[in-house]
N, C-alpha and C positions, 0 to 999 in steps of 0.2 A: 354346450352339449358334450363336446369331449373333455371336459371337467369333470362334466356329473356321471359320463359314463367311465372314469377312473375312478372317482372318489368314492363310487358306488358299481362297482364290477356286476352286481347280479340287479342291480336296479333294470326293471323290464322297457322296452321302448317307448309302450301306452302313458307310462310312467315319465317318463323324461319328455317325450310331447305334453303334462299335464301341466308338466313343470315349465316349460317357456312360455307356452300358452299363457301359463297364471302371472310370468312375468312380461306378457306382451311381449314377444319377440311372436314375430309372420313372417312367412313365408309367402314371398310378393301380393303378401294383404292378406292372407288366411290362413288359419288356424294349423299349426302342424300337427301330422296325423302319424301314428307310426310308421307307418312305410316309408316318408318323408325324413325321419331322423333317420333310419336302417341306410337310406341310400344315403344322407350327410356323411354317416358312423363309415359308412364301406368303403368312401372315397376322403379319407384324413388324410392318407398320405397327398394328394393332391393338392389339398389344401393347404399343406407344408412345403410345395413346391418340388415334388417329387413327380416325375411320372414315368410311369410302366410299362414298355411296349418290348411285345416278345420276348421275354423273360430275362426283360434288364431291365436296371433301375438308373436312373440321371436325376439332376437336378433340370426341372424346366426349363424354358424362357420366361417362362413368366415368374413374376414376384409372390413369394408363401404369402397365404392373407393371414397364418397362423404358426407364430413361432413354434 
């Protein structure tokens, strides 16, 4: 998802749910919906192990699931 939302900057959400969809990737068993990538797309940096609180940035406890 944050591949195709780099490799394709103006590629729209509807778009990138059609796209995992059509490569079967679910979201705990169904179909991703835009709203679903928008909140994946919104929270990247957490995913990389970063998190946010009160307008600082750390690296987590927990381990990035996404270099």
């Amino acid at each position: 998802m944050f591949t195709i939302r780099q490799e394709w900057p103006g590629v729209s959400l509807r778009k990138i749910a059609e796209l995992l969809n059509g490569e079967g990737y679910t979201t705990r068993g169904k179909a991703f919906t835009p709203v679903q990538v928008k909140c994946v797309l919104d929270r990247e940096d957490l995913y990389r192990g970063i998190c946010h609180y009160a307008g600082l940035s750390s690296r987590g406890q927990h381990e990035a699931i996404i270099a």
